[in-house]
N, C-alpha and C positions, 0 to 999 in steps of 0.2 A: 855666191859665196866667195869670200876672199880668197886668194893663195894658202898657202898652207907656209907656217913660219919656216927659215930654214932649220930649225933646230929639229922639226920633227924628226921624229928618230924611225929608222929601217924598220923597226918589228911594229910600229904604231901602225903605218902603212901596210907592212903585211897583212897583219889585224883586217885594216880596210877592204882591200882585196879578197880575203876569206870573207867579213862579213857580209861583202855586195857578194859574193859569190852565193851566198846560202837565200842572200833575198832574192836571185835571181830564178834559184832552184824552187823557192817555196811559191814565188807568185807563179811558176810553171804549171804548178798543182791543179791552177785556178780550173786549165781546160778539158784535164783529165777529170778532175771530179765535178764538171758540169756533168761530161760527156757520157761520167759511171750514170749520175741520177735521171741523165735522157734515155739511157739504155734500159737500166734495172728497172727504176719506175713509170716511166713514160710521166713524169713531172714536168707540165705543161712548161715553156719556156719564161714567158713574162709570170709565172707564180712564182716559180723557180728566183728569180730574178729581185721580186717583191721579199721575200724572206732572207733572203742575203741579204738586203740592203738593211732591213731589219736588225738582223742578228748583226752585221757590224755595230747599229746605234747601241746595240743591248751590250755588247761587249766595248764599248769608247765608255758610255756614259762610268760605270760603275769603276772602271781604271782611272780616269783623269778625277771622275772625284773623290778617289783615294789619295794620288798621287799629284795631282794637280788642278784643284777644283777652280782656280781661276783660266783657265781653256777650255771651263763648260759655259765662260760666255760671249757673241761674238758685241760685237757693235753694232745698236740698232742700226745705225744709217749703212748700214754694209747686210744688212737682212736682205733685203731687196736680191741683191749681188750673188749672194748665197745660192738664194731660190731658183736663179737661173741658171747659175751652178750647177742645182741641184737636178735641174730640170736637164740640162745637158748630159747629165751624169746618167741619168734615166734611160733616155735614149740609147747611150751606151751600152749601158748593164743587156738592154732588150737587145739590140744587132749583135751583140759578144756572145749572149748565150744562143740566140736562132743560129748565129755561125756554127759554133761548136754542134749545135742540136743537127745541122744538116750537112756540115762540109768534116767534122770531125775532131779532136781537138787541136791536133797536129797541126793540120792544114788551115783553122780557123787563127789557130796562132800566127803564125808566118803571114797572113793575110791583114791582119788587123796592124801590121808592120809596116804594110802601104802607110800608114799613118805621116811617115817620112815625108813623102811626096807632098802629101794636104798642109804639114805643120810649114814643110819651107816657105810656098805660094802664100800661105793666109799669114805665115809672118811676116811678108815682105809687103801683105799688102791690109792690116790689119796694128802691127809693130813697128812697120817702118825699119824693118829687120834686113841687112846689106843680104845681097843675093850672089856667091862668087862661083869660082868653078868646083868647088866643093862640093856645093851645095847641090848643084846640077847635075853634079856625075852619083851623087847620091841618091838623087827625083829619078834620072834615069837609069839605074841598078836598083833601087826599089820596085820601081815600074814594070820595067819586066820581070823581078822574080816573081811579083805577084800573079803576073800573066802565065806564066809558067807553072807555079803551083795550083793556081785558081783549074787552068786549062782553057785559059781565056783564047788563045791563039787556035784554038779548033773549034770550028764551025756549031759542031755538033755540041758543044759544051754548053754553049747557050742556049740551044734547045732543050738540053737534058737536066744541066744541074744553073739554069739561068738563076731561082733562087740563092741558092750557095753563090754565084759571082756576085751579085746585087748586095745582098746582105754581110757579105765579105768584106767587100769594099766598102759600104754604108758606115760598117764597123771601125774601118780605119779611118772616116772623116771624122766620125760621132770620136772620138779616140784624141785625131789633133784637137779637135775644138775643146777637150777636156783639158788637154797639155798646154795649150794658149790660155785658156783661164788660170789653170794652175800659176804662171807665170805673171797674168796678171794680180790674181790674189797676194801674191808671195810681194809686189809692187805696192800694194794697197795699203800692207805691214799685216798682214793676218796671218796669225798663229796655224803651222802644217797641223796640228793637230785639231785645232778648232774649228778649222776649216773642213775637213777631214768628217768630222762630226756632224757639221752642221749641211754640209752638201750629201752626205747619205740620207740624213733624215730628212731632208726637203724629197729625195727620191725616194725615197719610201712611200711618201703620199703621192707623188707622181704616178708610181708603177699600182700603187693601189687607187686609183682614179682608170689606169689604163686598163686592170683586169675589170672594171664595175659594169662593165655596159653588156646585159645579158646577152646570152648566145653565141660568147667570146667571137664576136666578128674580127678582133684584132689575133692572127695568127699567133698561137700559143698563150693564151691569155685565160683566163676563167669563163668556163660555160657558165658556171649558175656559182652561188657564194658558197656550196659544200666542195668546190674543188678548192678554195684556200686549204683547207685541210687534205688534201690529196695523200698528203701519204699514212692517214690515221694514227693508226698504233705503231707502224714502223718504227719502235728504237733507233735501229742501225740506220733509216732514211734520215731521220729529223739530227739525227749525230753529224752522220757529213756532210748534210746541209749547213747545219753547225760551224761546222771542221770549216767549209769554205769561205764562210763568212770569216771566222776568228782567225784563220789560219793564211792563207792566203792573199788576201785583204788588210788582215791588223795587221799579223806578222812583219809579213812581207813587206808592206810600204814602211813599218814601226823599222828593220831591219834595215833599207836601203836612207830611212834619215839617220842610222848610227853610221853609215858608211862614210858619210859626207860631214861626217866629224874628223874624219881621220884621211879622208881620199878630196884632189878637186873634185868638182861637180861634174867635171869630162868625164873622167876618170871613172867615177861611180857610175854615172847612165851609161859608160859602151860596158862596163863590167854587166850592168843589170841588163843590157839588150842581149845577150845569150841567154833569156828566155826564152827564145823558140827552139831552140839547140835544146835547152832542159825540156820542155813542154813534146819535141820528136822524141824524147828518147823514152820518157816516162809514157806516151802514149804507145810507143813500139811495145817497151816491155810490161805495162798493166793494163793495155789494151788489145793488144795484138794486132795495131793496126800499121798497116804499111805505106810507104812512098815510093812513088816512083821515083826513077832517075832524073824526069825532069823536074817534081817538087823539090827534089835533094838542091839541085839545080840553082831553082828558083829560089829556097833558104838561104843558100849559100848568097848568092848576088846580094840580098838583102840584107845579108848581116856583113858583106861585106862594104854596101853603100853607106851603113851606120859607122863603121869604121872609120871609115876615108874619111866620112863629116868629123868626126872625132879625133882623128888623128890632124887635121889641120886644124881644130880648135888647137892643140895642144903644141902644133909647132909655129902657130903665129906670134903668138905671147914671146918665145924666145924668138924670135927674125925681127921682132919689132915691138919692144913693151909698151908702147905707146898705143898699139892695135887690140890690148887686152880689153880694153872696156867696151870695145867696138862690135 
């Protein structure tokens, strides 16, 4: 996205700053209300996962063809593109919710933030993306907060909660490789919304191909086809199942593209990386779950590695306008 003109005016930008602020707050949602429907209903994970991806298509399709019925199509020759997209996005959704379902939403958050680390390496060697000292003091304060929060540094962590670090960090590869596409699509000229539309519902049929195979042999997946419907008559389950899809998902990505009308593109993603800052505090106070000193720890390093990358995007451009495009 280009600079922003100088004429833009103080309260436009304010504006900005509040609007990424509340996208940052509502996609925090995401991990607390996995973590109510793993708790309350024991809502197998990949089913879980299948109906989100769902109830986003259900909720894109009927708004863009209200309001913009030509972003309900993509380009055949870019279907392909999609698919794998969509297929990456899958992947996702399943290590995002396992995390949350085993490590909790707090700590699944903060964890899926290693992402840093996987995005810089497979940009540099996938983008042909410069690699400076930025970028390495951000791999390496990523790195460790994870190790920190996860509990990777003791012995016994591996024995006890090996799952939770695996799928942890599984979660932050599957994550960059979603953010590297992102960036490639956005190359290709494809519309954030069409795109958006057409990569859930290729996961939709992914994740429902993934729960099909009787016996649920894939960890949190469907035993037999009456657990699609798992939660019955639940009202209140099938609502914030609902809520996460529409709310967290639409909202929140719908929220973080209004910001980037009004904020750079720096500026908006470190505003919207205090999502795990939002996702601790929401899970502290509607979950009652707690961190230790060393996840605080571990958070901390991590958002402060997101920073530093961020903050030298934003003072190269001024030391050298010629380095903005770089």
């Amino acid at each position: 996205m280009p600079p922003l003109p100088a004429s833009t005016s103080a309260r436009s930008r304010s504006g900005g700053y509040a609007i990424g602020l509340c996208a940052a707050a509502i996609l925090a949602t995401t991990g607390v209300l996995i973590r109510y429907l793993s708790l309350t209903y024991q809502l197998p994970a990949l089913v879980m996962a299948f109906w989100r991806d769902v109830f986003v298509v259900a909720t894109l399709v009927p708004l863009l063809g209200i309001f913009h019925r030509d972003r309900l199509r993509a380009p055949r020759a870019l279907l392909p593109y999609l698919a794998a997209y969509g297929f990456v996005l899958a992947l996702f959704n399943v290590l995002w919710t396992l995390s949350v379902t085993i490590n909790g939403a707090a700590v699944a958050t903060v964890m899926v933030y290693c992402s840093c680390a996987f995005a810089v390496f497979l940009g540099r060697w996938l983008l042909k993306e410069p690699l400076g000292p930025a970028k390495l003091l951000a791999t390496a304060l990523s790195l460790g907060g994870c190790a920190l929060v996860s509990g990777a540094l003791h012995a016994a962590a591996w024995r006890v909660n090996l799952a939770g670090i695996l799928t942890g960090g599984l979660s932050g590869l599957a994550y960059a490789g979603y953010s590297l596409m992102g960036r490639s699509a956005s190359n290709r000229g494809l519309d954030p919304w069409t795109t958006l539309l057409y990569i859930f519902a290729f996961a939709s049929g992914f994740l429902l191909l993934f729960n099909l195979p009787p016996g649920g042999w894939l960890p949190g997946s469907a035993a037999r086809p009456a657990d699609f419907l798992w939660l019955g008559a639940s009202f209140r389950g099938w609502g914030i199942l609902f809520l996460l899809a529409a709310g967290p998902t639409v909202a929140g990505f719908g929220l973080y593209l209004v910001s980037l009308v009004r904020l750079p593109s720096s500026i908006a993603n470190l505003v919207v990386s205090l999502e795990p800052a939002f996702t601790t505090l929401f899970a502290y106070v509607l979950l009652g779950e707690r961190l230790g000193g060393a996840q605080v720890a571990g958070g901390l390093m991590i958002l402060a590695g997101v920073a530093a990358l961020r903050a030298a995007e934003l003072w190269r451009p001024q030391a050298d306008p010629s380095d903005a495009g770089r």
